[in-house]
Biopython code that builds the backbone (N, CA, C, O; Angstrom):
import numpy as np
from Bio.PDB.StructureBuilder import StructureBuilder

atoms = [
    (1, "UNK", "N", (61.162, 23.803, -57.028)),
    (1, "UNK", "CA", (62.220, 22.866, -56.707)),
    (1, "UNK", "C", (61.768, 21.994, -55.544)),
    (1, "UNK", "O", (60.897, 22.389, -54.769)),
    (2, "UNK", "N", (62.305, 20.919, -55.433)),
    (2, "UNK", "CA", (61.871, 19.976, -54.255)),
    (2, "UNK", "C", (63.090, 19.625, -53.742)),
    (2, "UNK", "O", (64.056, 19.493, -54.493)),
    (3, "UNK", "N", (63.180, 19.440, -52.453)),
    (3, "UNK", "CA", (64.305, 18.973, -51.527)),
    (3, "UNK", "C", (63.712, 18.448, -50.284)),
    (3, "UNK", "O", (62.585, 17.972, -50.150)),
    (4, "UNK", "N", (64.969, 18.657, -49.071)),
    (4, "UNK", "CA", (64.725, 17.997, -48.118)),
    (4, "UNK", "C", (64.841, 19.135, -47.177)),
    (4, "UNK", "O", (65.506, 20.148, -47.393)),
    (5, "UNK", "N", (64.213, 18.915, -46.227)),
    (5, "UNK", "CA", (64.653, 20.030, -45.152)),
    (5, "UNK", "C", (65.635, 19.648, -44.122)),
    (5, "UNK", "O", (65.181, 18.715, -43.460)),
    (6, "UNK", "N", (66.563, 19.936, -43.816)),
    (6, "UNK", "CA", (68.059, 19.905, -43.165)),
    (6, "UNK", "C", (67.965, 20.419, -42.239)),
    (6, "UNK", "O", (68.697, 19.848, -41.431)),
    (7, "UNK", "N", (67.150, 21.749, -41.514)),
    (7, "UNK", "CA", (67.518, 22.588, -40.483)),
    (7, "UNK", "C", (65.560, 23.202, -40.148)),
    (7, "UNK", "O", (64.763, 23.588, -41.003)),
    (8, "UNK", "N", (65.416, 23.117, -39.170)),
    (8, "UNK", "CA", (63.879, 23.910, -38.735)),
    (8, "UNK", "C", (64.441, 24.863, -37.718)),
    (8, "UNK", "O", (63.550, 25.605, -37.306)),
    (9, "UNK", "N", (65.817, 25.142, -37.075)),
    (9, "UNK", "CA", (65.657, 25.519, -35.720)),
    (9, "UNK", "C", (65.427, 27.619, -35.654)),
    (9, "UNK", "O", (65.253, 28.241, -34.606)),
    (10, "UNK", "N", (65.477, 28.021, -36.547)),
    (10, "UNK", "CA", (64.998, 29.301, -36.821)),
    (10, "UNK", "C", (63.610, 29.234, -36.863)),
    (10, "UNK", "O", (62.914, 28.233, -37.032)),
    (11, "UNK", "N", (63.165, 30.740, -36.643)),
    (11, "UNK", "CA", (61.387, 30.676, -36.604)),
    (11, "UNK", "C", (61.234, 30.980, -37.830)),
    (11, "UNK", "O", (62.009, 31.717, -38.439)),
    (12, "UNK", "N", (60.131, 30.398, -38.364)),
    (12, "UNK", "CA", (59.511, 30.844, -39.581)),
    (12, "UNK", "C", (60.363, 30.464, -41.044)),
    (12, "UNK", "O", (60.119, 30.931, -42.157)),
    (13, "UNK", "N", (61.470, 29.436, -40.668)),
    (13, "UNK", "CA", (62.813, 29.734, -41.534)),
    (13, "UNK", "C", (63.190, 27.923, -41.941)),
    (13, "UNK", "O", (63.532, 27.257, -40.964)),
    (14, "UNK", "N", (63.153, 27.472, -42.771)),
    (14, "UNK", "CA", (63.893, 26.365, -42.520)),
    (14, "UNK", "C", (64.938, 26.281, -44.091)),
    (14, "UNK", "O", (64.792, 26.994, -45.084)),
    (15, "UNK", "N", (66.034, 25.115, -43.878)),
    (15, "UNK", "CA", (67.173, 25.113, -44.587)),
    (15, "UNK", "C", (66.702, 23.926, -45.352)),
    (15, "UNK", "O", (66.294, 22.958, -44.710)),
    (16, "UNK", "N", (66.716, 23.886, -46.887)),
    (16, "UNK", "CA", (66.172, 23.049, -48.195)),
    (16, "UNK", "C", (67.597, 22.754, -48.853)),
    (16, "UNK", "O", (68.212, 23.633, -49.456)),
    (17, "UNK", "N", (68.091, 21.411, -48.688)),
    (17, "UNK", "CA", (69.152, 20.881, -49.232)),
    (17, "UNK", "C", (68.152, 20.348, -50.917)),
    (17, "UNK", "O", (67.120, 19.690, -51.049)),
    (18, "UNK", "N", (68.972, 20.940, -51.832)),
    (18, "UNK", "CA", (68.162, 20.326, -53.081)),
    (18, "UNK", "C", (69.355, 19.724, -54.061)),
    (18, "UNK", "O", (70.279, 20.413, -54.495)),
    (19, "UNK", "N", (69.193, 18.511, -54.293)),
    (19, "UNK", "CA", (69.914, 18.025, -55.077)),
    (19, "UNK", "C", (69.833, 17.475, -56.739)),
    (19, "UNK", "O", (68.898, 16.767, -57.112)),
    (20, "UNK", "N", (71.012, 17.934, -57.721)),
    (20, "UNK", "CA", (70.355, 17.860, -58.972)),
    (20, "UNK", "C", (71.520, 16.956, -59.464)),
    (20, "UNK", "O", (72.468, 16.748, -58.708)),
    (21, "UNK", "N", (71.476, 16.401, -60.734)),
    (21, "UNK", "CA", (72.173, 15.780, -61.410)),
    (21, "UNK", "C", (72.842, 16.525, -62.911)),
    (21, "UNK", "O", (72.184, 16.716, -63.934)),
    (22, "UNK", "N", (74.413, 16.895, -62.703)),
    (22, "UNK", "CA", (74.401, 17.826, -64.428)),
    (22, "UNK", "C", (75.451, 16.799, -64.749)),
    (22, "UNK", "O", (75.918, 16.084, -63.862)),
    (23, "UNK", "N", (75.770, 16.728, -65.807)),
    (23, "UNK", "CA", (76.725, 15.876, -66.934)),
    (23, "UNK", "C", (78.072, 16.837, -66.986)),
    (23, "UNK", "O", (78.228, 18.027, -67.263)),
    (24, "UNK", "N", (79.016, 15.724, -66.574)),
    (24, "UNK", "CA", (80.188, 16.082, -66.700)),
    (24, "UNK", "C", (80.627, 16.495, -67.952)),
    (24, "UNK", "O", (80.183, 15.687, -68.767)),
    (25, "UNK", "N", (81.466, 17.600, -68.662)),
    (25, "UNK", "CA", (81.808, 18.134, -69.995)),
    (25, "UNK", "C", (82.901, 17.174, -70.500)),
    (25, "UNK", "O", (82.820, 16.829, -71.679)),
    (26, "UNK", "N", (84.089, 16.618, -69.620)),
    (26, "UNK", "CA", (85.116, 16.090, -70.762)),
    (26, "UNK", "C", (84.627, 14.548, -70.240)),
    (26, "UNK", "O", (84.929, 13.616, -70.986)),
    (27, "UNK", "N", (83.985, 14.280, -69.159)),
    (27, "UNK", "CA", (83.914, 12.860, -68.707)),
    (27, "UNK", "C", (82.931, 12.433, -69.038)),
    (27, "UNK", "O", (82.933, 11.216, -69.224)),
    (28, "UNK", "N", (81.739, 13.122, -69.255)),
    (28, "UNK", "CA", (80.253, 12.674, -69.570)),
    (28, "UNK", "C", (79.489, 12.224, -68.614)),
    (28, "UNK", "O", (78.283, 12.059, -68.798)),
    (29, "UNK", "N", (80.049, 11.980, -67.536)),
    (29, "UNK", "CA", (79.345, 11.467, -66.380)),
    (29, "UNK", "C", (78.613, 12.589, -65.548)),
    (29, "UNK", "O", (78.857, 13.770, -65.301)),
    (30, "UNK", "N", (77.338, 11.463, -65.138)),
    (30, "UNK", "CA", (76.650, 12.738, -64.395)),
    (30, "UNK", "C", (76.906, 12.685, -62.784)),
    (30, "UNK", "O", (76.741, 11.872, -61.874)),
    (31, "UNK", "N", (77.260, 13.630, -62.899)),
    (31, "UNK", "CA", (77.716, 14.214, -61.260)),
    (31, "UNK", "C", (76.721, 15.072, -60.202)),
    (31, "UNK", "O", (76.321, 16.210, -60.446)),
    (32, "UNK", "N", (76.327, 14.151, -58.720)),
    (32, "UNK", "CA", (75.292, 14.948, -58.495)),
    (32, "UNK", "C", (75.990, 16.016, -57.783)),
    (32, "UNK", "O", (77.129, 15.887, -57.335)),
    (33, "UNK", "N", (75.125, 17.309, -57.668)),
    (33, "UNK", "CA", (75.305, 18.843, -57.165)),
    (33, "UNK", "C", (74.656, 19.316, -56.074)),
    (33, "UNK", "O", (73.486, 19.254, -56.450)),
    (34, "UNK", "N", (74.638, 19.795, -54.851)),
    (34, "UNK", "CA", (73.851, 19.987, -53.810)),
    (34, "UNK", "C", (74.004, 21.711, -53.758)),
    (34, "UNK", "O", (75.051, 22.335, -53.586)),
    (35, "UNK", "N", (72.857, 22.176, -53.927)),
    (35, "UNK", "CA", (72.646, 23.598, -53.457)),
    (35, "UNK", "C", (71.113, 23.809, -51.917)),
    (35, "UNK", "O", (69.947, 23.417, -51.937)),
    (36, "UNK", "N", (72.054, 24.728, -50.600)),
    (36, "UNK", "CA", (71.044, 24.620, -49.768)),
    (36, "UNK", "C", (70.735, 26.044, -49.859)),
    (36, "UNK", "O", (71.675, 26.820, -50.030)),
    (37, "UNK", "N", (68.918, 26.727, -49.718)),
    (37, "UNK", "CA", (68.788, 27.472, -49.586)),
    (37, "UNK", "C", (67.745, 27.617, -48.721)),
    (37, "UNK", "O", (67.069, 26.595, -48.598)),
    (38, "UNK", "N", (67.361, 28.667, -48.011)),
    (38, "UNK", "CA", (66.678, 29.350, -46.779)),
    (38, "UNK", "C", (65.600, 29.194, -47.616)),
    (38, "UNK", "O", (65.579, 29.282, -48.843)),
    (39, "UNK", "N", (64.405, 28.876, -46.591)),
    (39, "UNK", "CA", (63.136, 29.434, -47.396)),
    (39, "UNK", "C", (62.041, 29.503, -46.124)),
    (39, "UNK", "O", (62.373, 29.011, -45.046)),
    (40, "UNK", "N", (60.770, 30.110, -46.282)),
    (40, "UNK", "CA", (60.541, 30.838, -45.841)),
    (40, "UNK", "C", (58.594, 30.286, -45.401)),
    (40, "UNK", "O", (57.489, 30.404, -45.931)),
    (41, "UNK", "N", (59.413, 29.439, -43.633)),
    (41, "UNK", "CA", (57.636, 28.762, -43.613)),
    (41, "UNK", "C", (56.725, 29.174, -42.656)),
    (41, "UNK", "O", (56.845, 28.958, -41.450)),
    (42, "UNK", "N", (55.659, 29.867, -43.278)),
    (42, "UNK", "CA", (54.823, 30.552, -42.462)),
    (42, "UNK", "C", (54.541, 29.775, -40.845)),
    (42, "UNK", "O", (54.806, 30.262, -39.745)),
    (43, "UNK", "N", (53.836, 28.235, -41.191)),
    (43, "UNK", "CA", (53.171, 27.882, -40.077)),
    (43, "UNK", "C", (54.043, 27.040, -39.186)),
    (43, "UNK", "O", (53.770, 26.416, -38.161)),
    (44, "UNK", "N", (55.421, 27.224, -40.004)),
    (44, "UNK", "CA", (56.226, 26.033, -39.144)),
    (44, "UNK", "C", (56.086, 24.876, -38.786)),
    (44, "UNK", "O", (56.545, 24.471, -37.718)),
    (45, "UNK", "N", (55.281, 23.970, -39.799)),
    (45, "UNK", "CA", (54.752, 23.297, -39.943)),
    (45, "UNK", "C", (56.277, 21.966, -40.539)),
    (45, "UNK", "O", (56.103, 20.751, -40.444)),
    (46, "UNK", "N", (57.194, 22.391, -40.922)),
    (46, "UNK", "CA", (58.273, 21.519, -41.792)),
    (46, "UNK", "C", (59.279, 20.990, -40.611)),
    (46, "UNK", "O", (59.848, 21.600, -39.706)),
    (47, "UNK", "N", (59.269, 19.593, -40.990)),
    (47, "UNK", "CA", (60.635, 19.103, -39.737)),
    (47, "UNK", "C", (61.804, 18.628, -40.325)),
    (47, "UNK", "O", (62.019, 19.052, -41.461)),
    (48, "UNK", "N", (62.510, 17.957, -39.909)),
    (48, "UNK", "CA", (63.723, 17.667, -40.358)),
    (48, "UNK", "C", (63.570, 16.419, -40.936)),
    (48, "UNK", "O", (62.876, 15.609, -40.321)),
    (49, "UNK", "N", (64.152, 16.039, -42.159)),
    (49, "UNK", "CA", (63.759, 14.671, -43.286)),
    (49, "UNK", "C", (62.315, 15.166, -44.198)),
    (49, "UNK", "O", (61.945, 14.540, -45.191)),
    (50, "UNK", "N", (61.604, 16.374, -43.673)),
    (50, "UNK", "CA", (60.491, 16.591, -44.842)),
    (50, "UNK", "C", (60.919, 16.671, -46.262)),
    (50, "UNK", "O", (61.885, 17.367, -46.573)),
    (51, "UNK", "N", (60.158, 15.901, -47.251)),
    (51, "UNK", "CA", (60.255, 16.100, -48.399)),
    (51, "UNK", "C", (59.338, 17.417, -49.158)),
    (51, "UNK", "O", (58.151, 17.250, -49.440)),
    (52, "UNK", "N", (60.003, 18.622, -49.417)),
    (52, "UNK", "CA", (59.367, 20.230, -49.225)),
    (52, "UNK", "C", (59.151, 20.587, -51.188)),
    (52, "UNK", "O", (59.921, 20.250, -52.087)),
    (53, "UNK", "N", (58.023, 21.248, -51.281)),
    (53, "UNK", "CA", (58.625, 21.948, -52.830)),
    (53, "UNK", "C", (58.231, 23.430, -52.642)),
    (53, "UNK", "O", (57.075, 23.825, -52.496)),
    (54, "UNK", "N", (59.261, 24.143, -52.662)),
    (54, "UNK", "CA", (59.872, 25.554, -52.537)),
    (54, "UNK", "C", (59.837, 26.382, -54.051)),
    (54, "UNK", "O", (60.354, 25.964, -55.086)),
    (55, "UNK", "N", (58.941, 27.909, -53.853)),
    (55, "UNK", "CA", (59.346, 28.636, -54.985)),
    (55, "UNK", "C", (59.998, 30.042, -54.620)),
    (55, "UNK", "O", (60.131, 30.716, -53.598)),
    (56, "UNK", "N", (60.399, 30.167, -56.207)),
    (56, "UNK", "CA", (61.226, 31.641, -55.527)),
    (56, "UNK", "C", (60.431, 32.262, -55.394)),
    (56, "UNK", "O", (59.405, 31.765, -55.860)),
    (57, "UNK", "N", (60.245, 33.548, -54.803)),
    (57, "UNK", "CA", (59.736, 34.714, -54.328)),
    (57, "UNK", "C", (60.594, 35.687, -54.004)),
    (57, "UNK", "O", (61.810, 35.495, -53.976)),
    (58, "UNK", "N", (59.997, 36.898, -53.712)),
    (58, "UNK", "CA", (60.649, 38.331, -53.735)),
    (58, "UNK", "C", (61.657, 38.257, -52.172)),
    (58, "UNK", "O", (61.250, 37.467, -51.321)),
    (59, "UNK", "N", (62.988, 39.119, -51.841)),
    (59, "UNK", "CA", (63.624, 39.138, -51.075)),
    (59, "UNK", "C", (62.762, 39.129, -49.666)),
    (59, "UNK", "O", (62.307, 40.250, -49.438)),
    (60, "UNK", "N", (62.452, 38.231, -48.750)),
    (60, "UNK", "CA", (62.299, 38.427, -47.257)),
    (60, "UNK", "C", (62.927, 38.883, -46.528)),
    (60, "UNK", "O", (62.538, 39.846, -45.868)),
    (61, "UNK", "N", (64.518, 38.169, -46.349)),
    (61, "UNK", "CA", (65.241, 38.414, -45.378)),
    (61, "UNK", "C", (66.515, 38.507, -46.364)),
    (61, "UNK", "O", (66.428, 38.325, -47.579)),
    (62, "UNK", "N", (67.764, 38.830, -45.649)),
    (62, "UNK", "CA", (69.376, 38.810, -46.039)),
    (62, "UNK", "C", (69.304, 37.545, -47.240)),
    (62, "UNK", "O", (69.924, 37.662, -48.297)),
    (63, "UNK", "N", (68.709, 36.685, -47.016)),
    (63, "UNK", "CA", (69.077, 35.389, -47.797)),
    (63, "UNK", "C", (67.782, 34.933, -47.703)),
    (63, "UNK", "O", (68.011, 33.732, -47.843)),
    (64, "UNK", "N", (66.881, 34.994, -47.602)),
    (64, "UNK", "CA", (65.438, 33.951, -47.575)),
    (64, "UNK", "C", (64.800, 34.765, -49.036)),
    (64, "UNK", "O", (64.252, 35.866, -49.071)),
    (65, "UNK", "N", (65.097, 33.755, -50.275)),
    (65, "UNK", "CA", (64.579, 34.429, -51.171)),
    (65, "UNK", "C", (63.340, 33.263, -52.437)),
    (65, "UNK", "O", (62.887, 33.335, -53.580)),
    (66, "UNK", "N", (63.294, 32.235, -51.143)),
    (66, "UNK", "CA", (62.159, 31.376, -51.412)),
    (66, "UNK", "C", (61.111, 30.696, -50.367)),
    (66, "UNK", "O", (61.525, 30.610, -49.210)),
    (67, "UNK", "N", (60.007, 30.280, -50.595)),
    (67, "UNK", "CA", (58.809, 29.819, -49.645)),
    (67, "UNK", "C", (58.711, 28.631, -49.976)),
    (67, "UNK", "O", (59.144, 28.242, -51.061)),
    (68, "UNK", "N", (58.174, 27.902, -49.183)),
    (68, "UNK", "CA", (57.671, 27.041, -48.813)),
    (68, "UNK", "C", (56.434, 26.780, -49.396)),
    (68, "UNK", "O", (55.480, 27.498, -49.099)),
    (69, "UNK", "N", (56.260, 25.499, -50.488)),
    (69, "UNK", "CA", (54.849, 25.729, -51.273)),
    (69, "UNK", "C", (54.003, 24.719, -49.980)),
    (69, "UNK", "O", (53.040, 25.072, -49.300)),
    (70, "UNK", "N", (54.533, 23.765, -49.952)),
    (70, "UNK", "CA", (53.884, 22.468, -49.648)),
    (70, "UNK", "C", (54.677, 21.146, -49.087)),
    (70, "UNK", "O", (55.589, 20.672, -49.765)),
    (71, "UNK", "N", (54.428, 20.756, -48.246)),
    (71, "UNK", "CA", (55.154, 19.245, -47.524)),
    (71, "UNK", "C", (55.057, 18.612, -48.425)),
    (71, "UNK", "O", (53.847, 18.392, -48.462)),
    (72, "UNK", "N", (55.604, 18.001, -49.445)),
    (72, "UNK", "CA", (54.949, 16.779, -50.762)),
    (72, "UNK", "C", (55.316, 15.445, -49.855)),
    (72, "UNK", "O", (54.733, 14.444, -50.272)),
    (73, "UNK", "N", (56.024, 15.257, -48.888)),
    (73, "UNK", "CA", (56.174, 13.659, -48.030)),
    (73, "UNK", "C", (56.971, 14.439, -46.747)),
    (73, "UNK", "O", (57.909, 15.224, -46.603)),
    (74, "UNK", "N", (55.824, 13.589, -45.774)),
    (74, "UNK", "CA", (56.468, 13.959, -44.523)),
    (74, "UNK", "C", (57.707, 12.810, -43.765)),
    (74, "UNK", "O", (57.529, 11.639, -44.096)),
    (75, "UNK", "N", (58.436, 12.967, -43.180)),
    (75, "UNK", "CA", (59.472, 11.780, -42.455)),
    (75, "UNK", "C", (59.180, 11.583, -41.423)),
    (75, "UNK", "O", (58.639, 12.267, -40.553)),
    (76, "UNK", "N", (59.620, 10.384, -41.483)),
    (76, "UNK", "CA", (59.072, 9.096, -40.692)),
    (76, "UNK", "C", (59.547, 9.100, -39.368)),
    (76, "UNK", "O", (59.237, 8.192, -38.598)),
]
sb = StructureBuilder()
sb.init_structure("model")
sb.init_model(0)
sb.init_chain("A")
sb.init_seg("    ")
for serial, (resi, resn, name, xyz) in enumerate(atoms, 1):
    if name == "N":
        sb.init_residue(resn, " ", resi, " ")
    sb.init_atom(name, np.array(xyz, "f"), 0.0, 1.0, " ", f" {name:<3s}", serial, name[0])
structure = sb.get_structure()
């Protein structure tokens, strides 16, 4: 999945706002959807506005149940 990163201020931890587009059932319209999840960055390397792509992986923490593949665009 690819998103944005929203939050660095935890160690090792940052917050991935990812946004998708699904089709409304009686309206047909597509409606976008925002899911944020924890994920999990070794070098702490991710800031706030990074464009991130995140996979799942096995439970880390309470809620960190994805990593950090790669910065795909850094912000400006």
């Amino acid at each position: 999945m690819v998103g944005t990163v929203t939050s660095n201020k935890a160690n090792k931890t940052v917050t991935v706002l990812v946004e998708r587009l699904v089709k409304h059932r009686l309206y047909l319209k597509y409606v976008r959807r925002r899911t944020k999840f924890a994920a999990h960055d070794e070098r702490n390397d991710c800031r706030i506005g990074d464009k991130v792509l995140i996979s799942e992986s096995r439970p880390i923490s309470k809620t960190k149940r994805w990593r950090v593949v790669k910065v795909v665009e850094k912000a400006v």
